[in-house]
C-alpha positions as CSV (number, residue, x, y, z in Angstrom):
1,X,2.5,2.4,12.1
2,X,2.2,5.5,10.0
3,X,6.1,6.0,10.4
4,X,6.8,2.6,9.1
5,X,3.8,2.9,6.8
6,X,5.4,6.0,4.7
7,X,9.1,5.6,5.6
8,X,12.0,4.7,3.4
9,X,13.2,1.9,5.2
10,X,10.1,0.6,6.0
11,X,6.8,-0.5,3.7
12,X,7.3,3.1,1.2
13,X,10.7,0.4,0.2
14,X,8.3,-2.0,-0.9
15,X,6.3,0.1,-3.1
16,X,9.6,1.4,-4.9
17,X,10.5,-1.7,-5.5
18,X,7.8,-3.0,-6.9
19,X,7.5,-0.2,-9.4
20,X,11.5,-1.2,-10.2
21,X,9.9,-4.8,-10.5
22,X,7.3,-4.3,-12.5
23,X,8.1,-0.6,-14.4
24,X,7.3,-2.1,-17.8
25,X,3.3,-2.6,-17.3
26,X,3.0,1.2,-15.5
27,X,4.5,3.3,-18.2
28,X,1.1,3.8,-19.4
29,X,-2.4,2.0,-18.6
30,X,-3.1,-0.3,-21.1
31,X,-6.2,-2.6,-21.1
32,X,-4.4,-5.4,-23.0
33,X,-2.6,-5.9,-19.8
34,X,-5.6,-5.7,-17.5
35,X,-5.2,-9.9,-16.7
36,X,-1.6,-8.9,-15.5
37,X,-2.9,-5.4,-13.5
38,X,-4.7,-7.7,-11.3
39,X,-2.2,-10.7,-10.6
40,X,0.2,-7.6,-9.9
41,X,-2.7,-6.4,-7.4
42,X,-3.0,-10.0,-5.9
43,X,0.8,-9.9,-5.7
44,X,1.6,-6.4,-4.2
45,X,-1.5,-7.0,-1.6
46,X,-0.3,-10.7,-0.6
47,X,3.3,-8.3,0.2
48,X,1.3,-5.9,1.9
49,X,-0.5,-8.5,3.9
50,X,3.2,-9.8,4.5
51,X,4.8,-6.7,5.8
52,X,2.0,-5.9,8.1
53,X,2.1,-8.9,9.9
54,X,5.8,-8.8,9.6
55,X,5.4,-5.2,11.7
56,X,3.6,-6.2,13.7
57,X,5.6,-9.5,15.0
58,X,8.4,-7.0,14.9
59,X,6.5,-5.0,17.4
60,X,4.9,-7.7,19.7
61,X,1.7,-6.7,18.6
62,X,-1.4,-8.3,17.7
63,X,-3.9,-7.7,14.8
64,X,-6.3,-6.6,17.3
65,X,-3.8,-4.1,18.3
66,X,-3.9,-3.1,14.6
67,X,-7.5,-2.7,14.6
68,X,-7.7,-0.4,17.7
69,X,-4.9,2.0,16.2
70,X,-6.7,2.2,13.2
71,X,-9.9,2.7,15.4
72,X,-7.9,5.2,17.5
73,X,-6.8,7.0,14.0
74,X,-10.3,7.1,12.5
75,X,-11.5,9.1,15.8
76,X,-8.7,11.0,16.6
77,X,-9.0,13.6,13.0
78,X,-5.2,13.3,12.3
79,X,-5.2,13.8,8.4
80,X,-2.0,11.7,8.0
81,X,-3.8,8.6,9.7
82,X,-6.4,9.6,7.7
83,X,-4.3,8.9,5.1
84,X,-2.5,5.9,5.7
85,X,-5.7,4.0,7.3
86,X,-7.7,5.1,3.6
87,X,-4.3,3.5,1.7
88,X,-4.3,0.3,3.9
89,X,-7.6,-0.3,3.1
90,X,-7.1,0.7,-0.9
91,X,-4.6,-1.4,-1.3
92,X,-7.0,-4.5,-1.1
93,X,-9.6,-3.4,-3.5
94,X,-8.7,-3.5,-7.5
95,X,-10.0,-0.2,-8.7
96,X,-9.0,1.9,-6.1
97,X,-5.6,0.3,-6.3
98,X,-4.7,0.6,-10.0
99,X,-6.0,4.3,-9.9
100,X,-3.6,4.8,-7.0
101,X,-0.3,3.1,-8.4
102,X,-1.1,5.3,-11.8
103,X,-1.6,8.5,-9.8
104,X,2.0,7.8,-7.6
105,X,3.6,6.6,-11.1
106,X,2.4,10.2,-12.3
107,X,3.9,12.0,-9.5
108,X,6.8,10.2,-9.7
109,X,7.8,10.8,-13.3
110,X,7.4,14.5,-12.5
C-alpha cells in the first residue's frame, strides 16, 4: 500500500495529474474560488476513493484488509506509514486537504 500510495505509477500519478488538471485554481489561494476548492476536494477524494478500491480489487483484498494494515501501521512506529495512513485520512477532510495541496504545490514550484 505505501509503495503504490507514493509511487509514480501508482496513486502519486493521480495527484500529478490532477495538479496538470486543475493548475489554474492552485497558482495562488484565492478565496473567490473557495466554492470550486471544495468541488475540486469532492472530486480528487471521490478519485481517491476510486483508486483505493481499484488497489485493492487489483490485489484480492478486502476493505477490512485495508483497515488491519492501517491498524498494523498505526502500531508498528514506521514513520512512512505514519505518513501515508495521516494523508489517507487528510485527503477526506476539507481544511486539511487544501493546506496540503498548497503545501505540495509550494514544494513543487521550488
Amino acid at each position: 500500500l505505501k509503495e503504490w500510495l507514493l509511487s509514480e505509477d501508482g496513486f502519486l500519478d493521480t495527484v500529478n495529474t490532477f495538479f496538470v488538471e486543475n493548475k489554474a485554481y492552485f497558482d495562488i489561494y484565492q478565496e473567490e474560488h473557495a466554492l470550486h476548492y471544495t468541488t475540486l476536494h469532492k472530486n480528487f477524494a471521490n478519485k481517491f476513493e476510486s483508486e483505493i478500491q481499484g488497489w485493492l480489487a487489483d490485489e484480492g483484498l478486502q476493505e477490512a484488509h485495508l483497515e488491519a494494515m492501517l491498524q498494523l501501521g498505526r502500531e508498528c512506529g514506521d514513520p512512512e506509514a505514519e505518513l501515508v495512513i495521516d494523508t489517507m485520512l487528510q485527503v477526506m477532510e476539507y481544511d486539511r486537504w487544501i493546506q496540503n495541496i498548497f503545501e505540495i504545490k509550494r514544494r513543487v514550484a521550488e
